[in-house]
C-alpha positions in Angstrom: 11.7 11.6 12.0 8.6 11.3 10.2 4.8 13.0 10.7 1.6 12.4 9.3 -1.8 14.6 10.3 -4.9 12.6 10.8 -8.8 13.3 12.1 -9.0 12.1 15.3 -12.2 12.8 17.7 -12.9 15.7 15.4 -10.0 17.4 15.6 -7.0 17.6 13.4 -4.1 16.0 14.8 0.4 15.2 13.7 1.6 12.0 15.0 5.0 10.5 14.8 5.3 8.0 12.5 6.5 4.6 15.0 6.6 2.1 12.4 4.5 1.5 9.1 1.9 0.1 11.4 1.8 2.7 14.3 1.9 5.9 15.0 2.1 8.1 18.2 -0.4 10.9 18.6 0.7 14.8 19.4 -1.5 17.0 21.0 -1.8 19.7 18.1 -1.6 19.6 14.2 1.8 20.2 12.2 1.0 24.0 11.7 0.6 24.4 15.5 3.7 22.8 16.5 5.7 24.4 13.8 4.3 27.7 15.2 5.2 26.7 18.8 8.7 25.6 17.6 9.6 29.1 15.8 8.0 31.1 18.5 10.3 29.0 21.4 13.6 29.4 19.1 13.7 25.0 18.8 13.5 23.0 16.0 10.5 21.0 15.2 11.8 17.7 16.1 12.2 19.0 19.7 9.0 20.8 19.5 7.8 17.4 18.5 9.0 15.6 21.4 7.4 17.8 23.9 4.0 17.1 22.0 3.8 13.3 22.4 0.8 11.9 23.7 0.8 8.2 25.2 -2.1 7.5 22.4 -0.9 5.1 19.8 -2.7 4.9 16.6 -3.2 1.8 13.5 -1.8 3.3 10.7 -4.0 1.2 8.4 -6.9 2.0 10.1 -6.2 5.4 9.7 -5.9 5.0 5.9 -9.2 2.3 6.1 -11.3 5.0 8.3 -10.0 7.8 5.2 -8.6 9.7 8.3 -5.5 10.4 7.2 -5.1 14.2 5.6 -1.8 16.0 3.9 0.6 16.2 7.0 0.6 20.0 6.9 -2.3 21.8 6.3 -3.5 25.8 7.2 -6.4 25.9 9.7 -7.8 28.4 6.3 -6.6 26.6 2.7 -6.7 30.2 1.3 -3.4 30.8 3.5 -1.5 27.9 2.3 0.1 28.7 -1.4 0.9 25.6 -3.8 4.1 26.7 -6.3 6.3 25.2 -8.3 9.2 24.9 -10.6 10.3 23.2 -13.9 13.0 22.0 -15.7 14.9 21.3 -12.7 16.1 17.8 -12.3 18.8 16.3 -14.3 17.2 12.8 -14.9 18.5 9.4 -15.4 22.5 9.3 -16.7 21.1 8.9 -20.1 18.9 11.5 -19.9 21.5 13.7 -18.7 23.4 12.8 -21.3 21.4 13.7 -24.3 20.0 16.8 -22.2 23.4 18.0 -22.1 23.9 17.0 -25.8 21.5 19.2 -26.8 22.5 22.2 -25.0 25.8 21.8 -27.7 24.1 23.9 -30.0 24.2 27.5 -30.9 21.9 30.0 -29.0 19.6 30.5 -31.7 18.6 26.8 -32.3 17.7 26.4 -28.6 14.2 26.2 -27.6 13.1 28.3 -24.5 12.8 25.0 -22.7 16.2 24.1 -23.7 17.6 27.8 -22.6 15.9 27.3 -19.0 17.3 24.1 -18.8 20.8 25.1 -19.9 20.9 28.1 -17.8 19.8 25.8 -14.7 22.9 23.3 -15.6 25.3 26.5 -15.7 24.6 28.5 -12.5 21.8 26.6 -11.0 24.1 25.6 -8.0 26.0 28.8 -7.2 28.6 29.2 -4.4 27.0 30.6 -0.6 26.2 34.2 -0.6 25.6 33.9 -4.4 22.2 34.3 -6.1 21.8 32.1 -8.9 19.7 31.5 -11.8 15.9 31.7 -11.3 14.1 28.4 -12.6 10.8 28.1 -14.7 8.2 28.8 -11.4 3.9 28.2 -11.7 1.6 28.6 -9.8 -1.1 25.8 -8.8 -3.7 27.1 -6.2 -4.4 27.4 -2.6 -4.8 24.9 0.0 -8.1 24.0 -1.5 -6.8 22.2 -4.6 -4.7 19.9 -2.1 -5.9 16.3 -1.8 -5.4 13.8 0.9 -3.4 11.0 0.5 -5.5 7.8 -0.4 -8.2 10.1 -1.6 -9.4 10.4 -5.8 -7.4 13.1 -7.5 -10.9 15.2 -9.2 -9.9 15.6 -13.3 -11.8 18.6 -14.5 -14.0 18.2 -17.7 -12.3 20.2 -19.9 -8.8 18.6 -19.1 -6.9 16.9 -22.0 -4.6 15.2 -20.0 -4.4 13.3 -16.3 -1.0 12.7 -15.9 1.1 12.3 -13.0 4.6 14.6 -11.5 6.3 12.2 -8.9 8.6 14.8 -6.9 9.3 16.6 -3.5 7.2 18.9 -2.2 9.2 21.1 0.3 6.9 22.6 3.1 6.8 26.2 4.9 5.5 27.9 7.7 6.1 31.7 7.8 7.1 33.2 10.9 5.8 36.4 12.3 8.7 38.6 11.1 8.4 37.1 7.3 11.1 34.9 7.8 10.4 31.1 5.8 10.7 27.8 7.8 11.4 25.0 6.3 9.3 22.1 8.4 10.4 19.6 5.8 10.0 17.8 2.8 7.3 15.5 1.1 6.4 13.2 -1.6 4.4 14.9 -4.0 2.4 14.1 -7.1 2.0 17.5 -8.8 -0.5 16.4 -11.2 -0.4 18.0 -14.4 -2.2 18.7 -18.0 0.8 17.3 -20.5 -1.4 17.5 -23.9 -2.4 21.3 -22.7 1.0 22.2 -21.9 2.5 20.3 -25.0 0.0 22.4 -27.6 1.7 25.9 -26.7 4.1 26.6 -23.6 2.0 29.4 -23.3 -0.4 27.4 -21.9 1.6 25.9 -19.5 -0.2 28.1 -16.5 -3.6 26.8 -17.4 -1.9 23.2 -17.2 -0.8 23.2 -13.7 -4.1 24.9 -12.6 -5.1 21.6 -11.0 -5.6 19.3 -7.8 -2.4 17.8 -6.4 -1.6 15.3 -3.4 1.6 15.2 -1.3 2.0 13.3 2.1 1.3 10.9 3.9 4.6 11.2 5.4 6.7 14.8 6.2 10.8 13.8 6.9 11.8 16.3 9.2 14.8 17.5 9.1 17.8 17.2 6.0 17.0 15.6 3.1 19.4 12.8 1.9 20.9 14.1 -1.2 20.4 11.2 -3.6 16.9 9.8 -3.3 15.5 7.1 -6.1 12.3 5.6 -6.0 9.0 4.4 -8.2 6.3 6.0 -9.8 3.8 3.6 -11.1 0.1 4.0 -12.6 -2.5 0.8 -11.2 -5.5 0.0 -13.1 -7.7 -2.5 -11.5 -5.2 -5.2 -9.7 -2.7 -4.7 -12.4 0.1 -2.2 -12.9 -0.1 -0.6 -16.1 2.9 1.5 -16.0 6.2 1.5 -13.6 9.5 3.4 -13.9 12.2 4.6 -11.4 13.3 8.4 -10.4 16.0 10.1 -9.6 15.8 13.0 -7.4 17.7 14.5 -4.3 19.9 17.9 -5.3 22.3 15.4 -6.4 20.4 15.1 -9.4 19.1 18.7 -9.8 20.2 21.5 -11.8 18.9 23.7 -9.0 20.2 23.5 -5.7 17.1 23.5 -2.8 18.4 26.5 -2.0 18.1 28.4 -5.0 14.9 27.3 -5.8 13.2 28.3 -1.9 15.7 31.9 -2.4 14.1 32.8 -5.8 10.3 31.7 -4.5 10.7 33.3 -1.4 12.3 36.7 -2.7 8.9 37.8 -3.6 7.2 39.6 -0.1 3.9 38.8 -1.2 5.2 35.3 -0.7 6.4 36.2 3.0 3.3 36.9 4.8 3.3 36.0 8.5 1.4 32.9 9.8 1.2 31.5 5.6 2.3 27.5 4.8 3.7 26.9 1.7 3.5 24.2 -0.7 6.7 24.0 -3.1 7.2 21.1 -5.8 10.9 20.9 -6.8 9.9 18.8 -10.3 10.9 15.8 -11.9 12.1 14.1 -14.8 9.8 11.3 -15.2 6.6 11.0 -16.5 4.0 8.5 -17.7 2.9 11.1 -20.6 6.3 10.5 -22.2 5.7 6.6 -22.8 2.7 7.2 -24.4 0.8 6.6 -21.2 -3.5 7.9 -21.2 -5.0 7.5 -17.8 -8.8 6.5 -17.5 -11.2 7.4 -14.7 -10.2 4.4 -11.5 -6.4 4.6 -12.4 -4.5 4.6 -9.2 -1.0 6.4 -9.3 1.3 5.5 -6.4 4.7 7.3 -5.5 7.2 5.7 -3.2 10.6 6.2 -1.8 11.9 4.4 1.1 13.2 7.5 2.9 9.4 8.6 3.0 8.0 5.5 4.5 4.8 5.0 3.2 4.0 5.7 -0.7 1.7 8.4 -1.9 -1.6 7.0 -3.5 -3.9 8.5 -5.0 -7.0 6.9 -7.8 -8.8 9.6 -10.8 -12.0 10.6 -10.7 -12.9 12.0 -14.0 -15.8 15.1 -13.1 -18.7 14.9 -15.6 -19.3 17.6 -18.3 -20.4 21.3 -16.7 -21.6 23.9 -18.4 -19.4 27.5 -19.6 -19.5 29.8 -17.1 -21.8 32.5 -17.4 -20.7 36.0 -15.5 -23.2 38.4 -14.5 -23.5 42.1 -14.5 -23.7 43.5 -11.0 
């Protein structure tokens, strides 16, 4: 089963995805029902099913009318928390190859990437009931930095880079005892500063201080272990850059359930009635080929379990001026 949230009558509504042409409207938004489905001890499909409307919608229209939003949102973005972590994903078989090639080496000649990585490979996917190692984790912003499928990803003016992060998003409601639900999982393009990050790791939290887009479509329920789709970059009516992905825990490091234990283990991270935004990461990226986006470039994320791909064009933001704090 499949969701998408759109504006309708000026109100925020989910709807079941019917077909990549329709969709069947629910009386509340995702956030609601997944509320109403923790509260009544279901699951969200059957909280879904009790929340069909007879209104169908057109899904292009919906996308034409620039209706459709992120298909879980908080009713206040500064409760919704966007996360992530790195160096989690295996990559293509020849990736993994010379990944694990260079993890042949002694301690001391590994870099701290290399280390994370390594450590992921080696107890990344422990046994249930056993905690294992904690990834590379950032932080990108509240619900506020979240843009809308179809809608321009901003690109601040002091950004080196514009570069795209195909991956999964997973997506969280927190109950009222502090207890995570999972409502599902998400194409996401985490959207990243790859020049910034490359100059010093250091840097690496300034990097991911940026808008991101993950919808239109949330899959309810388990996600298929082996996933593969395309990440490709359009500039005017031609495609300037395409490459397949592997993801799916099947070609992680990580297991999902790592990750969500060692993001969740914080409390601060457990407050009741707060959605969460989690990107699992990825192993392919334009930034590696060389690629340098340009204000109008359109990047659009597909995989066929997620019906409909995740597009989103640049808009390069004009020069502003430094920011001048006052004394109160």
């Amino acid at each position: 089963m499949r969701l998408i949230q759109c504006e309708h009558q000026g109100q925020v509504h989910a709807a079941r995805v019917e077909s990549n042409r329709e969709v069947r409207l629910l009386d509340a938004d995702t956030y609601t029902l997944a509320r109403r489905a923790i509260a009544a001890g279901q699951s969200l499909s059957d909280a879904i099913e009790a929340a069909l409307t007879e209104t169908r919608l057109d899904y292009q229209r919906l996308v034409d009318e620039k209706r459709l939003l992120p298909p879980l949102t908080h009713p206040d973005p500064a409760h919704c928390l966007v996360t992530g972590t790195g160096l989690t994903h295996l990559g293509s078989a020849d990736t993994r190859s010379a990944m694990h090639a260079k993890t042949q080496v002694s301690e001391a000649e590994l870099t701290d990437s290399m280390r994370m990585f390594k450590l992921g490979v080696e107890s990344g996917k422990p046994q249930a009931g056993v905690i294992g190692a904690q990834p590379e984790w950032f932080y990108k912003g509240d619900g506020a930095c979240v843009v809308p499928p179809e809608a321009a990803i901003p690109v601040p003016h002091f950004a080196e880079d514009a570069g795209e992060e195909p991956e999964l998003a997973g997506l969280y409601v927190i109950g009222d005892d502090g207890r995570p639900w999972r409502a599902g999982y998400a194409i996401g393009n985490e959207f990243s500063d790859h020049v910034t990050e490359r100059f010093n790791y250091l840097w690496l939290a300034h990097s991911k201080l940026r808008a991101c887009s993950f919808g239109p479509e949330l899959l309810v329920g388990e996600l298929p272990a082996h996933l593969e789709g395309v990440s490709r970059i359009v500039r005017g009516s031609d495609t300037l850059w395409e490459k397949p992905f592997l993801t799916g825990e099947a070609n992680m490091a990580h297991s999902l359930s790592n990750l969500e234990h060692h993001h969740f283990k914080y409390s601060g991270f457990r407050r009741a009635g707060d959605v969460h935004v989690h990107f699992f990461g990825t192993a392919t990226l334009s930034f590696a080929d060389g690629i340098r986006t340009r204000d109008g470039d359109r990047f659009e994320i597909s995989l066929p379990e997620f019906g409909r791909p995740l597009r989103n064009p640049l808009r390069f933001e004009a020069d502003k001026p430094a920011i001048d704090v006052k004394t109160l």
